[in-house]
N, C-alpha and C positions, 0 to 999 in steps of 0.2 A: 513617567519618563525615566524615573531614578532605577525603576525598576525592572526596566526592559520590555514591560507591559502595554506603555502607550501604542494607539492607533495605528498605523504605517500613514504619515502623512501624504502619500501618491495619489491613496484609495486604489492602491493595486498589490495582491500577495506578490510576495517572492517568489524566483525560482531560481535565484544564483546562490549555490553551496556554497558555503566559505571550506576556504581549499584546505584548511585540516579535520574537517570532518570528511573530506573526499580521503586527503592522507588516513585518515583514522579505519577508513571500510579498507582501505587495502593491508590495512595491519592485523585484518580479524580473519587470516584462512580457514578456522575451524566456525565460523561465525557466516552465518547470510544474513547479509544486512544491507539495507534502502534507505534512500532520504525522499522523506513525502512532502510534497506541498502541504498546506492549509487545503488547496483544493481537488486535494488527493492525488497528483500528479507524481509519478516516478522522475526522479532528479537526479538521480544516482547512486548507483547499484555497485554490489563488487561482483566476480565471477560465479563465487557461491551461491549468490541470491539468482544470478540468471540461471545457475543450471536447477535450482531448488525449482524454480516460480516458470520464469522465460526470457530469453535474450530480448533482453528492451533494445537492444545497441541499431537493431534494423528498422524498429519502429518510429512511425512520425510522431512529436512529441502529446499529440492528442492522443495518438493509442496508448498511448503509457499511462493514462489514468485509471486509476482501480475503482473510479466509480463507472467508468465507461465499461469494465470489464464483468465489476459487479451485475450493471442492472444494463445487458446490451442489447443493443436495438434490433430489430427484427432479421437483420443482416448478420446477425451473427447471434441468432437466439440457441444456436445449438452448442455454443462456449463452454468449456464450465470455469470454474472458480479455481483454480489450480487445483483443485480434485479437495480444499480443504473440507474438512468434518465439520468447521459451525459458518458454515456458509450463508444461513441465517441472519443469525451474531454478525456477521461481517456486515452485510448488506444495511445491515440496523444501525451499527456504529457508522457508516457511510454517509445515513441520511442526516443521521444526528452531526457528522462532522461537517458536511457541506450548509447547513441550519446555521451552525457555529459561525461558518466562516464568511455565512450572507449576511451574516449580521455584523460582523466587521467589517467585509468589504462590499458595501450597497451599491457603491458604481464602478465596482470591478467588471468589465465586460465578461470578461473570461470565467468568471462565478459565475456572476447572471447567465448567463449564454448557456453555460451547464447544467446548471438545475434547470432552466426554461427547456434544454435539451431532453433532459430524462425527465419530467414531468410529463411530457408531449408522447414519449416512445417508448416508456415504461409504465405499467398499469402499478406494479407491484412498487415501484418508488412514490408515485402518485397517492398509494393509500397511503404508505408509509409517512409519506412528506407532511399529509394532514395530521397524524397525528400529532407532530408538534415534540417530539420526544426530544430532551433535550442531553441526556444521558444517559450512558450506560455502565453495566460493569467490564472490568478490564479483562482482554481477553490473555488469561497467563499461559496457556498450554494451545495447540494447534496442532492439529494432523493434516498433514500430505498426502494424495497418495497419487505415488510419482511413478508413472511409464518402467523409470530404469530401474530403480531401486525399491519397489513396492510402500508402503506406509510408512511416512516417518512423522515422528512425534517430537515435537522440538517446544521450547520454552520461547515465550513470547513478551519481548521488554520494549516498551514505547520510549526513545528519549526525548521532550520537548526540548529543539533549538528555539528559546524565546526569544534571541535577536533578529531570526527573519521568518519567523512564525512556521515554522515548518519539523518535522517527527522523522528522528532517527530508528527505524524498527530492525530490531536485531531477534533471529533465529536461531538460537544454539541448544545443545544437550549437554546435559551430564558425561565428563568423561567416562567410557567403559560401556555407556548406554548405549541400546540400538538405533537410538536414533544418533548419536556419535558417530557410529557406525557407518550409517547410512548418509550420514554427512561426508564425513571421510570419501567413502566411494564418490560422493557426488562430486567433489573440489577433485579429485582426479580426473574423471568423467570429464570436468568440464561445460562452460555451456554449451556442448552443441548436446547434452543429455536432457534441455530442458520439454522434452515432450512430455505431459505431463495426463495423466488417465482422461476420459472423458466420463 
């Protein structure tokens, strides 16, 4: 408990952002950056990250899941992944994170309900789910490749909020770098730039 580590006594993850890490994504304009659930859910986003990724802001808060996006169901098998390069890698750390997070919340509906969801609609999560994997390596670097501004290659930094179990993921480049660059263009762009390649 000392440690911020304990259980969530509800038996239910979080999904309310404490309002300075909401402050904190709108301080980061050269930065795309998102707050994830425990069960992968988009929580909020700054501008950046919609025009990088997609404007979460119209979607119902189910479509804002990136496992939903990762492994999607026959109705939307022709999706892709925001056009990222380890698409793979992603989908992997996915199963292994929702593994994680059924194992902390057993009678969370809204877990259960998601993994019983893509178990059932996804073949490719289904194998995966059996393997049981329960880690991976961390992904440092990520490619885009974005509609407006072609490939960008940006640095990839996990933060765990361990007070309401949930990951600050932050997008940025190197000053001077092309993907700087190409971030730059995007934060002016704006979200309605977020069409992203198929």
């Amino acid at each position: 408990v000392l440690a911020g580590t304990a259980p969530n006594r509800t038996g239910l993850h979080r999904r309310d952002v404490r309002p300075s890490i909401l402050a904190l994504l709108e301080r980061l304009p050269q930065t795309a950056g998102f707050v994830m659930s425990a069960a992968c859910e988009v929580l909020a986003w700054n501008d950046l990250a919609a025009a990088l990724m997609e404007d979460f802001a119209p979607l119902a808060p189910e479509d804002r899941n990136l496992a939903r996006r990762a492994f999607p169901g026959p109705q939307h098998a022709d999706e892709t992944l925001y056009g990222i390069s380890d698409a793979a890698e992603f989908r992997l750390s996915v199963v292994m994170q929702l593994r994680t997070t059924l194992a902390r919340y057993p009678c969370d509906p809204a877990v259960t309900g998601l993994v019983g969801e893509l178990r059932d609609a996804s073949p490719d999560f289904a194998r995966l789910w059996e393997r049981h994997d329960v880690q991976t390596a961390p992904m440092l670097t990520k490619t885009f490749r974005h509609s407006a501004v072609g490939e960008i290659t940006v640095d990839c930094d996990t933060l765990t909020l361990t007070d309401r179990d949930q990951y600050l993921v932050l997008f940025s480049a190197p000053s001077g770098s092309p993907g700087a660059d190409a971030l730059a263009l995007l934060n002016l762009l704006g979200p309605q730039a977020s069409h992203y390649m198929p």
